[in-house]
C-alpha positions as CSV (number, residue, x, y, z in Angstrom):
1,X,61.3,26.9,-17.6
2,X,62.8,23.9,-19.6
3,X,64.2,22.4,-16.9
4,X,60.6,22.0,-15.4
5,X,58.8,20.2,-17.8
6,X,57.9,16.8,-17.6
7,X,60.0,15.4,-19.8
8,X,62.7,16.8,-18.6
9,X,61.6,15.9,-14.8
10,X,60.9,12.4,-15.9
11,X,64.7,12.4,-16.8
12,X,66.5,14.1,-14.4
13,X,63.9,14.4,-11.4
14,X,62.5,11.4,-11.6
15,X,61.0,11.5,-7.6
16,X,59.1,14.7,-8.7
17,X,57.7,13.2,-11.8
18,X,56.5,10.5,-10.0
19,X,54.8,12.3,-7.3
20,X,52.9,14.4,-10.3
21,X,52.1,11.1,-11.5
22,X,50.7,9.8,-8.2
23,X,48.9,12.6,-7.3
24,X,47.5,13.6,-10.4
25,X,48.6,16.6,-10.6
26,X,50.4,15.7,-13.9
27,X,47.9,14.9,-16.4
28,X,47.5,12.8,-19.6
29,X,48.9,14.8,-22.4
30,X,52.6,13.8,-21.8
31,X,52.0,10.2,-20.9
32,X,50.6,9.9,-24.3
33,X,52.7,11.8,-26.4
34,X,55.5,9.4,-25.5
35,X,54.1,6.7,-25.9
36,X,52.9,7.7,-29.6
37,X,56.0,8.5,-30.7
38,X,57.9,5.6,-28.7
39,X,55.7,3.3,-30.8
40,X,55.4,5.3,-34.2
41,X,59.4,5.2,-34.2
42,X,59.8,1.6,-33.6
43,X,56.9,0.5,-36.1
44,X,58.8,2.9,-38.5
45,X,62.2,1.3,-38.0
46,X,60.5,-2.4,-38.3
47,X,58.7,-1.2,-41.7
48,X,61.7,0.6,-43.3
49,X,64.5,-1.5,-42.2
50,X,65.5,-4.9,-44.0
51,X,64.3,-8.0,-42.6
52,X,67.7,-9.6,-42.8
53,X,68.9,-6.7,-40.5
54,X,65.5,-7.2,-38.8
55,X,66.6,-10.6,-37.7
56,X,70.3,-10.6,-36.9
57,X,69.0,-7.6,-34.3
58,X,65.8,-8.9,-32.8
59,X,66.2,-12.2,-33.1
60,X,63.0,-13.0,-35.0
61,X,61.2,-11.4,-38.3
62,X,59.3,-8.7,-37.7
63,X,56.7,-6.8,-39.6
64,X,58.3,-4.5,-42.8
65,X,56.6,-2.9,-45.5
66,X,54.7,0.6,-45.9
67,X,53.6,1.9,-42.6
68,X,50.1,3.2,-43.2
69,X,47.7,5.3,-40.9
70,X,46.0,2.6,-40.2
71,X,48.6,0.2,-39.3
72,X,49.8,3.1,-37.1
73,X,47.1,3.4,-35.2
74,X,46.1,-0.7,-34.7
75,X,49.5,-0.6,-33.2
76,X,48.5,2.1,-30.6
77,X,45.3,0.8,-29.6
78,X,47.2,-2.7,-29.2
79,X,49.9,-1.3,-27.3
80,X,47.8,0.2,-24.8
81,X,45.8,-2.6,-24.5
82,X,48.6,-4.4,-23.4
83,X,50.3,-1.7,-21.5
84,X,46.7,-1.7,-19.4
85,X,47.2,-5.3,-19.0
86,X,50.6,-4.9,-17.7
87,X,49.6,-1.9,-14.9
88,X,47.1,-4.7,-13.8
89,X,49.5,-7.1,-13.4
90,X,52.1,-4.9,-12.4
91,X,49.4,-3.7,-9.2
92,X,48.6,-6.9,-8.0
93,X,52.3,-8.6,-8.3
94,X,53.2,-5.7,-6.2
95,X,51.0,-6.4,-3.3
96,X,51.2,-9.8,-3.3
97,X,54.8,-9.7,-3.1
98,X,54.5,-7.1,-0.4
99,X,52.5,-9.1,1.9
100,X,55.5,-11.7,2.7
101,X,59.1,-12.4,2.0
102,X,60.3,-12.4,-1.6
103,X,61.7,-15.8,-1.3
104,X,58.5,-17.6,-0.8
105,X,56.6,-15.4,-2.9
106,X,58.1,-15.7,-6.0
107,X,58.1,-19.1,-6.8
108,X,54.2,-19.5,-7.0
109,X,54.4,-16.6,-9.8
110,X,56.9,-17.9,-11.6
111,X,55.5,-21.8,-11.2
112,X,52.1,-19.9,-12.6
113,X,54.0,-17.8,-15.1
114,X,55.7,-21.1,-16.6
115,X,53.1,-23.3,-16.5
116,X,50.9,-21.0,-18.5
117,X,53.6,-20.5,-21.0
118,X,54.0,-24.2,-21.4
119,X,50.4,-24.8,-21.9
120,X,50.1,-22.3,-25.1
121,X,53.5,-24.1,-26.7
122,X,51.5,-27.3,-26.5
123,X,48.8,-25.9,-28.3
124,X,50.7,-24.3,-31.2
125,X,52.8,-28.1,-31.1
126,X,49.9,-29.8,-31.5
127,X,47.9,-27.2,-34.5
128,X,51.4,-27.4,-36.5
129,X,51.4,-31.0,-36.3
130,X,54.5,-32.2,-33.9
131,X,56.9,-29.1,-35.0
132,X,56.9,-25.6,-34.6
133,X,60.6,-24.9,-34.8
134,X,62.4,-25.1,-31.1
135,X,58.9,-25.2,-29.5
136,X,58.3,-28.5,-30.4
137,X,61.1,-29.6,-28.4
138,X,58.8,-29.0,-25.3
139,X,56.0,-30.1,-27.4
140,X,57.7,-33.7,-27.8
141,X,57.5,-34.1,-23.6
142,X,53.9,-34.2,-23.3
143,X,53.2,-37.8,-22.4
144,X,49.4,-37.9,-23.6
145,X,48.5,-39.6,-27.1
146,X,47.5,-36.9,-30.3
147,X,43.6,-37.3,-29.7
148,X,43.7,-36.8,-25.9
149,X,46.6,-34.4,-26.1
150,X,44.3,-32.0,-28.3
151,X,41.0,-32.3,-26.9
152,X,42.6,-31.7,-23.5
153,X,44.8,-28.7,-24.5
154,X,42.4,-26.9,-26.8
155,X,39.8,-27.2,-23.8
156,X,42.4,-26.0,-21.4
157,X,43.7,-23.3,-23.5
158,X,40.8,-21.4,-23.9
159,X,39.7,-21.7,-19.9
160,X,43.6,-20.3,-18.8
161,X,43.0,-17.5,-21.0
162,X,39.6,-16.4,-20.2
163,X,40.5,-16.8,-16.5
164,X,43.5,-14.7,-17.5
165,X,41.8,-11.9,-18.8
166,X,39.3,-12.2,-16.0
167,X,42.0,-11.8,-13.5
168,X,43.5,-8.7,-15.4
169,X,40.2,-7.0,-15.1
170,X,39.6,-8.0,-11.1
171,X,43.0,-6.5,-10.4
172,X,42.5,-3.4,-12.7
173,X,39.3,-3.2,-10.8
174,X,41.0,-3.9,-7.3
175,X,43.9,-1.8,-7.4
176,X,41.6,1.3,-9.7
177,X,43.3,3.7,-7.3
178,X,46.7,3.5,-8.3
179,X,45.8,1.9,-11.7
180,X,46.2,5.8,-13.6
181,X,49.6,6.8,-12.0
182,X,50.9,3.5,-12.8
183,X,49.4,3.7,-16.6
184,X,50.9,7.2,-16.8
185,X,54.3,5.9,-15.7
186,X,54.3,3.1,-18.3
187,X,53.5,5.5,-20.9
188,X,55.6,7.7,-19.8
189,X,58.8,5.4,-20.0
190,X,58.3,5.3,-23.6
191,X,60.0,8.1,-23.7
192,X,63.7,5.8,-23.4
193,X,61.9,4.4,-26.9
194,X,62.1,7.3,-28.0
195,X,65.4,8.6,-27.5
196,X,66.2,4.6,-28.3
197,X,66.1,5.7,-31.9
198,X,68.7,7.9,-32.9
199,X,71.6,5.2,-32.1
200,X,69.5,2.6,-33.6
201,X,69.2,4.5,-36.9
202,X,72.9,5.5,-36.8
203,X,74.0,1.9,-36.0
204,X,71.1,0.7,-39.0
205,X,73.0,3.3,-41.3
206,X,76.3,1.5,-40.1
207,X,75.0,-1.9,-40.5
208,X,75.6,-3.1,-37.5
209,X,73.4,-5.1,-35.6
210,X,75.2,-5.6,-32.9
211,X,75.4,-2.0,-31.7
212,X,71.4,-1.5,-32.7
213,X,71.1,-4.7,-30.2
214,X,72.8,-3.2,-27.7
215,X,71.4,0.2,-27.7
216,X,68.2,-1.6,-27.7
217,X,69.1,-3.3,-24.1
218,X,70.7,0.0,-22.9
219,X,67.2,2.2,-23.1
220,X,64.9,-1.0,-22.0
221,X,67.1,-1.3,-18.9
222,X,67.1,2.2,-18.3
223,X,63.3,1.9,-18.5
224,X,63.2,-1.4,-16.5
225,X,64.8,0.9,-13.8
226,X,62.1,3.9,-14.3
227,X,59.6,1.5,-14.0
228,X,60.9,0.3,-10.7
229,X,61.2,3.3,-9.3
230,X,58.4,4.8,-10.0
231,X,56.3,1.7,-8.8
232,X,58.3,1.4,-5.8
233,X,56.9,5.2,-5.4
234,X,52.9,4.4,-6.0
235,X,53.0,1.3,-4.1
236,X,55.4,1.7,-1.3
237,X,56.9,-1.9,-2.0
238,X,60.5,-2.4,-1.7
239,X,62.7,-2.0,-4.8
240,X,63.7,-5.9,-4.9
241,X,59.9,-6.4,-4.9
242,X,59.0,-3.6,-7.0
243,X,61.7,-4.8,-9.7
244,X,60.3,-8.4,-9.6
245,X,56.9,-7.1,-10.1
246,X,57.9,-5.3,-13.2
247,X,59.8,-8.0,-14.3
248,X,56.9,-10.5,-14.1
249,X,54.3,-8.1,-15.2
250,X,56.1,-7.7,-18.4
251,X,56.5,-11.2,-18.7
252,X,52.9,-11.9,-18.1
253,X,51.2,-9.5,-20.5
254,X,53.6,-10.8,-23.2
255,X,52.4,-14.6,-22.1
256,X,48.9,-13.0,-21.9
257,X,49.7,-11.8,-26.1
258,X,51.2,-14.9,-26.7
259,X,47.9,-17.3,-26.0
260,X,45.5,-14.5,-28.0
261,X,48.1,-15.5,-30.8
262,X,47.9,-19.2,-30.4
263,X,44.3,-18.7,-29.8
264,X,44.2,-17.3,-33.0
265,X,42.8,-14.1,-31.4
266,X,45.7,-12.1,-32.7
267,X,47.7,-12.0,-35.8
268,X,51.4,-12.9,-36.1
269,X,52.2,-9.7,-37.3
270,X,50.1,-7.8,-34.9
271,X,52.3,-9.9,-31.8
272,X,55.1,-9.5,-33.6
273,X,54.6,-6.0,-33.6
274,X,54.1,-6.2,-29.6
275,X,57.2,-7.8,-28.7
276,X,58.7,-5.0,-30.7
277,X,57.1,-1.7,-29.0
């Protein structure tokens, strides 16, 4: 019946999709399709809207232009790239905050979070020559003169992001058990991306950014709370710690993009493109 298919479990059932998930009972096929079409609909909206509209509802240009086959699928192999990244994170953020109270657990993550955020707008401050729009604001603090500045950052830079990636691949490797169900639920949340589109192509037809901006919130909160849930579900942490592990996961695959970009490891429409799907 209808009613018993995935998507429509994922929806309405959600406790029952997740424990298809978990035990991998439910396979790939739906996880995927999701996410394929939650990504081929937002890289169509970004390449057939107008960048003016672009802006006033993301905040920032993103990519426009023909959307080819190949564009298509660089976005999908990026994507899940990233989403991988994020089910590592999104593991080991989980435990740790498990193992303690909340209170005194955050902090370090955040203070790690921040302070590898920090480091990458120092680099891009100091390759664009003192000014890279409100970046170089925080660029303007750093104390150290131009020749030590660099030599230290571009040295630093490249050692936070290795260890980075090193530390996504020992928690993908530590937490391997759960790593699938959590992948599968990540996936499968691209299904609020999906049904994202429809009011964002009525309110692109009605020129209104506003509304597109808000229907854009709407689904990302209501997969915000999927993603809670369902890791609350594979990990047995609390929902307060669950939802602060989602929250900083996200946060630290997009930090994670954000150095391959200032690394010049990534392109800016291939990030942009990211912060998009």
């Amino acid at each position: 019946m209808m009613l018993d298919s995935f998507p429509m479990k994922f929806l309405f059932r959600p406790p029952s999709a997740f424990s298809g998930m978990i035990s991998g009972r439910t396979g790939w096929f739906w996880p995927l399709a999701f996410y394929a079409a939650g990504t081929a609909g937002s890289m169509l909206l970004a390449a057939l809207l107008p960048r003016e509209f672009l802006l006033a509802a993301e905040g920032l240009p993103l990519p426009a232009g023909p959307l080819s086959a190949g564009g298509l699928a660089a976005g999908l192999a990026a994507g899940l790239v990233f989403n991988v990244y994020f089910c590592a994170l999104l593991a080991v953020f989980a435990a740790f905050l498990s193992e303690g109270r909340i209170v005194l657990r955050l902090p370090p993550l955040i203070g790690a979070l921040a302070a590898y955020f920090l480091l990458f707008i120092l680099r891009l401050y100091n390759q664009r020559g003192g000014t890279v729009g409100w970046m170089g604001h925080l660029g303007a603090w750093y104390p150290l003169p131009a020749a030590a500045h660099g030599r230290f950052n571009w040295t630093a830079s490249w050692l936070a992001a290795a260890g980075a990636a090193a530390f996504g691949a020992w928690s993908a490797f530590r937490f391997r058990s759960i790593l699938p169900a959590l992948l599968k639920l990540t996936l499968a949340a691209s299904l609020f991306a999906v049904l994202s589109c429809l009011p964002e192509w009525v309110a692109a037809a009605a020129g209104s950014p506003a509304v597109y901006k808000a229907g854009e919130y709407v689904f990302s909160l209501l997969a915000v709370i999927w993603l809670t849930w369902g890791t609350a579900a594979a990990t047995g942490a609390s929902a307060p710690k669950a939802f602060s592990a989602v929250v900083l996961a996200l946060m630290g695959a997009a930090l994670f993009s954000f150095s391959l970009f200032a690394l010049g490891l990534m392109g800016k429409d291939m990030f942009q493109l990211l912060l998009l799907i």
